[in-house]
C-alpha positions in Angstrom: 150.1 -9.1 112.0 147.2 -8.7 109.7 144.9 -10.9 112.0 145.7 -8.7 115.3 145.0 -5.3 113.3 141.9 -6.9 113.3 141.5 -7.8 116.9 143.3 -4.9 118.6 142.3 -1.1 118.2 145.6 0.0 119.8 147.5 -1.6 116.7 145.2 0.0 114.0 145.5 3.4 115.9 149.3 3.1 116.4 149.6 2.1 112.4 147.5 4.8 111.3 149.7 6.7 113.3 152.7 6.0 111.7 151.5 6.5 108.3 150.4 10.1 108.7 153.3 11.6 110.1 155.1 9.6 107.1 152.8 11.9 105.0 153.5 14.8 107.2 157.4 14.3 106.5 156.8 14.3 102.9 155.3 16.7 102.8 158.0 19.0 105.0 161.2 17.3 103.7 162.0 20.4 101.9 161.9 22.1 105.4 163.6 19.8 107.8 167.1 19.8 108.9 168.6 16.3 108.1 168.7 15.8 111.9 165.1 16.1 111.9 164.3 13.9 109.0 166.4 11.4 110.6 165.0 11.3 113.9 161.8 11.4 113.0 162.5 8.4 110.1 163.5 6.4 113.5 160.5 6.8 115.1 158.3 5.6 112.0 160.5 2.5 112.2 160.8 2.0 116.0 157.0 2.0 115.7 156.1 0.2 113.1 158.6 -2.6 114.1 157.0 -2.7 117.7 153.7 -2.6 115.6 154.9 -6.1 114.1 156.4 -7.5 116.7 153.0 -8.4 118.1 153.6 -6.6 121.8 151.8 -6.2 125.2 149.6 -3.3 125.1 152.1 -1.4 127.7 154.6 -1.6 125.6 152.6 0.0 122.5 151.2 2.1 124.5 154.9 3.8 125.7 155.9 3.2 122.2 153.6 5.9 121.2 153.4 8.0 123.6 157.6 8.1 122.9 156.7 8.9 119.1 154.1 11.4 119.5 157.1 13.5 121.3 159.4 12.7 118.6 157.0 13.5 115.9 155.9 17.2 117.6 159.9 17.8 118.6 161.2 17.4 115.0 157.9 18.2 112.8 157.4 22.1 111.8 153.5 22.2 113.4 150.8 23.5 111.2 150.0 27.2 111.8 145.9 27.4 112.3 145.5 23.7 112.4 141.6 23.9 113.1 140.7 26.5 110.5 142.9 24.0 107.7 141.1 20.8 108.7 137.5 22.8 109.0 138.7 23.9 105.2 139.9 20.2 104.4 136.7 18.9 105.4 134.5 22.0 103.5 136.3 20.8 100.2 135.7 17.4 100.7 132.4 17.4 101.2 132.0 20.1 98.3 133.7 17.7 95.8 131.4 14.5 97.2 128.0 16.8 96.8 129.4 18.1 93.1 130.2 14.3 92.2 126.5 13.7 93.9 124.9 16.7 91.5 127.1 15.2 88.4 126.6 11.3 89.2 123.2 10.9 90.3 121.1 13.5 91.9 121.0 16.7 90.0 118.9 19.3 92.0 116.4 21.3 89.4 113.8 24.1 89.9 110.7 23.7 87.4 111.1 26.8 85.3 107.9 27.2 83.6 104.0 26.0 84.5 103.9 23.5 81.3 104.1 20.5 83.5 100.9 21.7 86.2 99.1 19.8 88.3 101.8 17.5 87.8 104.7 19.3 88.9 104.1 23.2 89.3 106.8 26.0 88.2 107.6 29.5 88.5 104.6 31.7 88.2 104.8 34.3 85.7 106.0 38.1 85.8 102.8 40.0 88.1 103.0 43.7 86.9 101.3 46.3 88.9 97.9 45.5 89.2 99.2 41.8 89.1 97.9 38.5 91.1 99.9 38.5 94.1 101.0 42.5 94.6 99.1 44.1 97.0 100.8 47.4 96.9 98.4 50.1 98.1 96.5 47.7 99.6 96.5 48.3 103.0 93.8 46.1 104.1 96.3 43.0 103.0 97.5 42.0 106.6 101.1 39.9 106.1 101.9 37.2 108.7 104.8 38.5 111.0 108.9 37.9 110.2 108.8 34.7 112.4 105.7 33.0 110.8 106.6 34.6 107.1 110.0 32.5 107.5 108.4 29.1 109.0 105.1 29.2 105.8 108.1 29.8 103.4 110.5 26.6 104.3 107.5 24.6 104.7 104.9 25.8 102.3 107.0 27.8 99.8 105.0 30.6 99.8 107.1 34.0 100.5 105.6 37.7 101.8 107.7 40.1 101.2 107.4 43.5 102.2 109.2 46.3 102.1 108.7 50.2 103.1 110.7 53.4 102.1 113.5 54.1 104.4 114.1 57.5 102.4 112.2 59.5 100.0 112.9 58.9 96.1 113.6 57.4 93.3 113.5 53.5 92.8 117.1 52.2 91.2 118.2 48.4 91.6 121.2 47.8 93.0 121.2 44.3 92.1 120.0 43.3 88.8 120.1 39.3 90.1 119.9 38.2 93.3 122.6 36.7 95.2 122.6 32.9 95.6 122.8 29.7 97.8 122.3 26.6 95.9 119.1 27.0 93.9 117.9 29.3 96.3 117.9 33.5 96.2 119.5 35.4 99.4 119.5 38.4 98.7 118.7 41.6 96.5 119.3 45.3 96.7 117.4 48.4 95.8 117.9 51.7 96.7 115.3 54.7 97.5 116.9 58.2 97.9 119.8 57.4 99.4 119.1 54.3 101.5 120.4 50.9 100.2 117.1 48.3 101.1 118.0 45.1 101.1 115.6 41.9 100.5 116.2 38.6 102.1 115.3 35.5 100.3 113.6 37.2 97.7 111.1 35.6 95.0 112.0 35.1 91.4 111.7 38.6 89.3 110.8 40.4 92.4 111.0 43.9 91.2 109.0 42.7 87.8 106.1 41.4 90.6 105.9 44.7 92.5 105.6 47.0 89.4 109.2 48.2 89.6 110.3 47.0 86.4 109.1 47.2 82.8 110.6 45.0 80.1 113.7 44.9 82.2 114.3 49.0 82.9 112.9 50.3 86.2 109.9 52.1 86.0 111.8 55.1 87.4 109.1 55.4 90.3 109.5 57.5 93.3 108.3 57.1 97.1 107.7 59.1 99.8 109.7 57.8 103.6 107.4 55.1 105.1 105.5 54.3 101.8 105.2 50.7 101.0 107.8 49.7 98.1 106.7 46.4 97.8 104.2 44.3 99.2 103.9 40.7 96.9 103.0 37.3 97.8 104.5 34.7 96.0 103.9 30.7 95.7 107.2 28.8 94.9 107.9 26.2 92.0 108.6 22.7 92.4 112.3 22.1 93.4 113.6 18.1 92.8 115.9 16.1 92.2 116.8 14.4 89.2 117.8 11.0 88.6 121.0 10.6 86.2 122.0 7.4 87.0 119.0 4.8 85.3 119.2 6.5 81.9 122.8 4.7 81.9 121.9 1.4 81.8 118.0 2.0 79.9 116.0 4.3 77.8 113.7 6.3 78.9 109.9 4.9 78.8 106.9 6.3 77.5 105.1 8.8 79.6 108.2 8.8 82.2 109.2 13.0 83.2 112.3 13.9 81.5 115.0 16.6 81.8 116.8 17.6 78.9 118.9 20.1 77.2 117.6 22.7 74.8 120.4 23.2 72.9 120.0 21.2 70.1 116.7 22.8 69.6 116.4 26.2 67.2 113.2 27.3 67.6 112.4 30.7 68.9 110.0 29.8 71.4 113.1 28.2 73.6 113.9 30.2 76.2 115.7 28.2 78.7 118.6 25.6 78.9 116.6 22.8 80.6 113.8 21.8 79.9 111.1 19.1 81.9 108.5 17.6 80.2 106.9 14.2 79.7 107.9 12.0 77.0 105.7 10.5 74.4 107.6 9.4 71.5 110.3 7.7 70.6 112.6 7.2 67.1 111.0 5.9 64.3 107.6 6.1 65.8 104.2 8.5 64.2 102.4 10.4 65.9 98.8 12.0 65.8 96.7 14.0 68.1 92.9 13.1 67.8 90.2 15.5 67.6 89.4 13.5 71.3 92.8 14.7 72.8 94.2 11.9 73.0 97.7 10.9 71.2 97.6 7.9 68.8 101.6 6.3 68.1 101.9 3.9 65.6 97.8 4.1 65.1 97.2 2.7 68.6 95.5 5.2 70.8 97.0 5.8 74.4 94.2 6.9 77.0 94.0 6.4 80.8 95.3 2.8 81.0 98.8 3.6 79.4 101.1 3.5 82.3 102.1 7.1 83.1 99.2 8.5 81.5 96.4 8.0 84.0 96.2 11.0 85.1 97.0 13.4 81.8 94.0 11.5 80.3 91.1 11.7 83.3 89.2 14.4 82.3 86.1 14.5 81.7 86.0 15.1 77.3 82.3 17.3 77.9 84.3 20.0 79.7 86.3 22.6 78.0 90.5 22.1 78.6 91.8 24.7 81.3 95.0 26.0 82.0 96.8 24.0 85.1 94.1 21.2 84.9 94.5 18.0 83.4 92.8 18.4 79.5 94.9 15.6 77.2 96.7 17.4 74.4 95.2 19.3 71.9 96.0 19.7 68.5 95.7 23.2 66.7 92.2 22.5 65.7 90.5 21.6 69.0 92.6 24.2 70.4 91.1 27.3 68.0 87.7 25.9 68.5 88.2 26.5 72.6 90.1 29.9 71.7 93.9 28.6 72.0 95.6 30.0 68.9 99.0 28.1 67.5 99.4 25.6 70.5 100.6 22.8 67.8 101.4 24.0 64.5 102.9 20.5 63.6 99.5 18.9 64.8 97.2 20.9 62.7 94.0 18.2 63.0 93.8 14.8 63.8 94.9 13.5 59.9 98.5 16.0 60.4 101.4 13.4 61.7 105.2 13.7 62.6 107.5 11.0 62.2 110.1 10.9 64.9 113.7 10.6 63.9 115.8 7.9 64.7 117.3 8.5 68.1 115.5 11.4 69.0 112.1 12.2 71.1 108.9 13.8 71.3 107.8 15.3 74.5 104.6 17.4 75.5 103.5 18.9 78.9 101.3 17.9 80.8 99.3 21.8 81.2 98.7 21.3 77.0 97.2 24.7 76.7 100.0 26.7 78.4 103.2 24.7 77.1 105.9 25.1 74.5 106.8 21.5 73.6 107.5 18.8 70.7 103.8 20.3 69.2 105.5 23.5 68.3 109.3 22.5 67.9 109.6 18.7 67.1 111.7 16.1 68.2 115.1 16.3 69.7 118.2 14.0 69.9 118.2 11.7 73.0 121.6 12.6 73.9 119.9 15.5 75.1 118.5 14.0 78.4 119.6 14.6 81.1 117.8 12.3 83.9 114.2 11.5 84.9 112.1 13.4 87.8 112.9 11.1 91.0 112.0 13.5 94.3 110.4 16.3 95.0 112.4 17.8 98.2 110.7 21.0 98.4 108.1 22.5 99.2 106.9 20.3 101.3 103.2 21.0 102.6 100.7 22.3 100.4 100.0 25.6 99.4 96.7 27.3 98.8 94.6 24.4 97.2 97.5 22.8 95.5 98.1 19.5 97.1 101.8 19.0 98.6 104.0 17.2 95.6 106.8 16.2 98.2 107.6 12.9 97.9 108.6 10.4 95.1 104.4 10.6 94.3 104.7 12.4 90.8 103.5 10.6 87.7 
């Protein structure tokens, strides 16, 4: 039997068959007559004894063409059978990609610029006379809908524009936008009485036009055919991250981590996750050198320490920038350049913090715009999460910034 399953497709369909209208009858014994469930019980095992019984394919095949018509006489048939396996198959896959997220690849947007050029994040809040908000600026010239959508699924770079349907007031409609996965669909306003609606917006969109003010609406009013908004806005990294090696190693120095905030209390936190690059482990010390370079255990890491070969190429006669690769400064080399309280723990190149057992340091790669292990210590390693593993999107590059798609981050 076993060895002509194998050989003969007829058998394997005819078995599988039998076994789903058993299911099927399980399923409706509650609702059968006992005629029903005995007929049908006599099909299963006319079948599945012709099944064994090793037969010529002409006898399957009236065998089950006889206990298809069995099966649909006696069997109470599904009502919208198309829409419930569509559904079926909808739930499966949502439970295979949530396993996916939980197992192994967790999707993650970079929140903040702390990691740039490495990995770049959300831009900050533009206010009115902002970078990027060229509201009364009708010299600004934005690409049409169909080349808008194309430069934002490729590029990540969004236009959005809007124009007064109505005369008055500004009020939001929706204080978050409505989302799909980790992107934003849609968000409402309304002027006068006319309900504008934005599709795919960018992050804080109303705070980037000059709508907003510490979270209230500014409360201003337009005139019918007056641009609203009119903001152009580069997209963060999006990637996936790896939560699978961490089970079977530690993390290494200088790899990109995720973690949870929680276990920090610091008021300089402002999000759940966080991605940085590690530094430190338990038990080690650590110093930051007038030179901007880190020194663990009194050995100074510099360009040839695997993961740091980019952190530490700059050039040390040039001042560190924001978004450019500078080393990390301590809060002395950081006052003399004009950065005030960048590392309070790291006052000069004598101060250094002993790492807990089990926990980790970790600093960002942009070290004059970052909140990290300077500031607020270590934290427990149960905290991490996973390790950067693939930038999916955006995929080209955008306005000088070359394209980070790709497993090429370091």
């Amino acid at each position: 039997m076993t060895l002509h399953w194998f050989l003969s497709r007829r058998v394997r369909v005819a078995t599988h068959m039998y076994k789903h209208v058993q299911k099927i009858l399980n399923a409706q014994r509650d609702l059968l007559s006992a005629e029903a469930i005995q007929n049908v019980q006599k099909a299963i095992g006319d079948l599945r004894n012709t099944v064994r019984s090793n037969p010529k394919r002409a006898v399957l095949d009236a065998k089950v063409t006889e206990f298809e018509a069995a099966a649909n006489k006696w069997l109470k048939p599904y009502p919208n059978a198309g829409l419930r396996e569509n559904i079926e198959v909808l739930l499966v896959a949502i439970a295979v990609a949530m396993g996916i997220r939980t197992f192994f690849l967790q999707p993650f947007k970079i929140p903040t610029g702390s990691m740039q050029p490495t990995l770049y994040g959300i831009t900050p809040p533009y206010y009115d006379a902002g970078p990027g908000n060229f509201i009364n600026r009708p010299d600004v010239k934005f690409p049409n809908p169909v080349s808008s959508f194309f430069t934002f699924w490729y590029r990540g770079i969004s236009y959005t524009h809007v124009v007064a349907k109505d005369s008055g007031q500004f009020r939001v409609v929706d204080d978050q936008p409505m989302r799909l996965l980790l992107f934003d669909l849609r968000q409402r306003f309304q002027i006068g009485n006319t309900v504008h609606t934005i599709w795919f917006p960018p992050d804080n969109v109303f705070r980037r036009a000059g709508l907003m003010d510490h979270g209230s609406p500014t409360g201003k009013t337009f005139q019918k055919g007056e641009d609203v908004i009119k903001v152009r806005v580069i997209s963060g990294d999006h990637l996936f991250v790896d939560r699978v090696s961490y089970n079977f190693r530690r993390p290494k120095r200088g790899e990109i981590i995720v973690f949870e905030t929680k276990g920090i209390n610091h008021p300089q936190i402002s999000g759940d996750f966080y991605i940085k690059r590690m530094v430190a482990m338990g038990s080690e010390q650590v110093r930051i050198g007038n030179d901007r370079h880190l020194v663990i255990n009194g050995k100074r890491l510099d360009a040839g320490t695997p993961h740091f070969e980019h952190v530490y190429s700059f050039d040390p006669k040039r001042p560190p920038a924001d978004s450019q690769y500078s080393g990390h400064l301590n809060n002395f080399v950081a006052r003399a350049f004009g950065y005030s309280d960048l590392a309070p723990l790291f006052t000069d190149a004598n101060d250094t913090e002993n790492v807990r057992a089990n926990h980790y340091m970790v600093m960002g790669d942009n070290t004059v715009n970052s909140s990290d292990s300077r500031t607020w210590g270590d934290f427990p390693r149960e905290s991490v999460i996973g390790k950067s593993f693939f930038v999916y999107w955006p995929i080209g590059s955008q306005d000088g910034r070359d394209s980070r798609f790709g497993w090429g981050t370091r």
